[in-house]
Each structure stands twice: as structure tokens, then as C-alpha cells.
N, C-alpha and C positions, 0 to 999 in steps of 0.2 A: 456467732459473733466473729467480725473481723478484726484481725492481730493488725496494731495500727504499724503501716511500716518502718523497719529502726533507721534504712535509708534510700532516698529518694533519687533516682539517676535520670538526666535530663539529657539524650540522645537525640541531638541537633540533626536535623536529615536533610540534605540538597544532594541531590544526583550522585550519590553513592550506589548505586545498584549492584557494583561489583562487590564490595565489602562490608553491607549490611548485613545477610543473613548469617554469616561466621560472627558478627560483632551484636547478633542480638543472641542467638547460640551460647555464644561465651559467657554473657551476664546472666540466661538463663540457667546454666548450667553450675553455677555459683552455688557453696553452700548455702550461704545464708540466705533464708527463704523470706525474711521479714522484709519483700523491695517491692518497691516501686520502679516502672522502667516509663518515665515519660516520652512517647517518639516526639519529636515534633517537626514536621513536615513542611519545611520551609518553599513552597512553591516548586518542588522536584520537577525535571522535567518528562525524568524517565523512570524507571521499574519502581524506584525508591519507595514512592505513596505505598503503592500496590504490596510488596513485599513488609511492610512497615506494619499496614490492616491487616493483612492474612497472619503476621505472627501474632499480631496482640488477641486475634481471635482466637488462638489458638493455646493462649497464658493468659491468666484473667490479672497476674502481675505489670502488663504490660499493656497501655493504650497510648493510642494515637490523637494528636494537634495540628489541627491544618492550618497554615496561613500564604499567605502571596509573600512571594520572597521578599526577605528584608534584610537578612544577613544572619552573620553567627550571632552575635550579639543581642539581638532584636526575637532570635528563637528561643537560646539559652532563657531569657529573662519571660519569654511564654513560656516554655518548661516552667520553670519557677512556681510561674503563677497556677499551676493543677498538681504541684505538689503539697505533698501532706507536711505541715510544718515541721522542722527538724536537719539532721543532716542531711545532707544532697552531694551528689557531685554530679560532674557532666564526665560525658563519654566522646573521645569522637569516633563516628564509623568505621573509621579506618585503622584505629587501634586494633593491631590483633595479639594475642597471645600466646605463647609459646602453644607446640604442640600433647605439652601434659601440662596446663595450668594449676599452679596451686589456687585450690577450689577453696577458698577461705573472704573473709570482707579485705582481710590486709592486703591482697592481692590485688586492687585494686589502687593501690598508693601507690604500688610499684606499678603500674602502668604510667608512668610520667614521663613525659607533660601532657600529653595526650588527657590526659583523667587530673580533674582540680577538682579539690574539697573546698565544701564553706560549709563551715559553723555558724549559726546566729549567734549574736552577742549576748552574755548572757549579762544581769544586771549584778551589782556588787561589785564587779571587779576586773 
């Protein structure tokens, strides 16, 4: 049985080749095991695609979305759409982390602005 994930990261990809594999590293290396790591692979033009498939083969947490460039916004929101319903946030590539991260989920709120949460709304209130 698979543990449904508690949250969902949606890692926009366009021609970052130099600082994707430290920025899928760093989310891999994360305690909390309950993730989802959406790449989504915005029409790259260089290493990006390729470095994106070889990690997610390589974590079964993490798979790749291909489309023809359209923007940050137009990826984000494919991201979205192959996540498991629930908390999410997006990551950018470029974000990096100190060199001893606190390996914790709150560690990730302090990557800002770089890293935005969204909550669904819940009903009631």
C-alpha cells in the first residue's frame, strides 16, 4: 500500500541545468518522506529534461511533465494538475539551501520567496 503524499512540490523546469541536481538533492534529502516531487519540464532547451528523467528514475517520489514552453505560470498550474490533492507548494530550481539544511517540512517556508504554499479552501469557514 502506498502512504498518500502529506505534500505535493511542483518544480517548474526551463534551462536550469546548472542548479537542478543540488535543488532536486536538497528536496530529496528532506525528512519527510510523505512527498511528491512534480518536475515539470517546460520546453528546456538544455541538460534540464535529461537531468530531471534520470533523477526521478532514480526516486520513485519524483516524476517528470513534459510540455512546449509556455511559462512559469502555465507549468506551475501542469504541476498542479498530477498532484495528489492536498498541500503543495512549488519550488524554484534555483533555490538553494544552506550547506547543513534543517532537514525538517518547516524548512521549507523558510526558503521564501522562492517556495509558495497553497492550501485548498476548506468548506465551513
Amino acid at each position: 500500500m502506498t502512504m498518500k503524499p502529506l505534500l505535493s512540490v511542483v518544480v517548474p523546469v526551463h534551462n536550469v541545468e546548472e542548479w537542478l541536481e543540488q535543488c532536486l538533492r536538497s528536496l530529496a534529502e528532506q525528512s519527510l518522506e510523505a512527498i511528491e516531487v512534480v518536475l515539470v519540464d517546460d520546453g528546456s532547451t538544455d541538460e534540464s529534461r535529461r537531468i530531471a528523467e534520470e533523477f526521478a528514475a532514480r526516486d520513485g517520489r519524483f516524476r517528470c511533465v513534459h510540455q512546449p514552453n509556455a511559462g512559469l505560470s502555465a507549468a506551475r498550474n501542469a504541476g498542479v494538475r498530477h498532484t495528489t490533492p492536498g498541500s503543495r507548494t512549488w519550488r524554484s530550481p534555483t533555490a538553494t539551501t544552506s550547506s547543513s539544511p534543517t532537514r525538517t517540512h518547516g524548512c521549507w517556508a523558510r526558503w521564501s520567496p522562492p517556495v509558495r504554499t497553497w492550501r485548498p479552501a476548506t468548506s465551513g469557514g
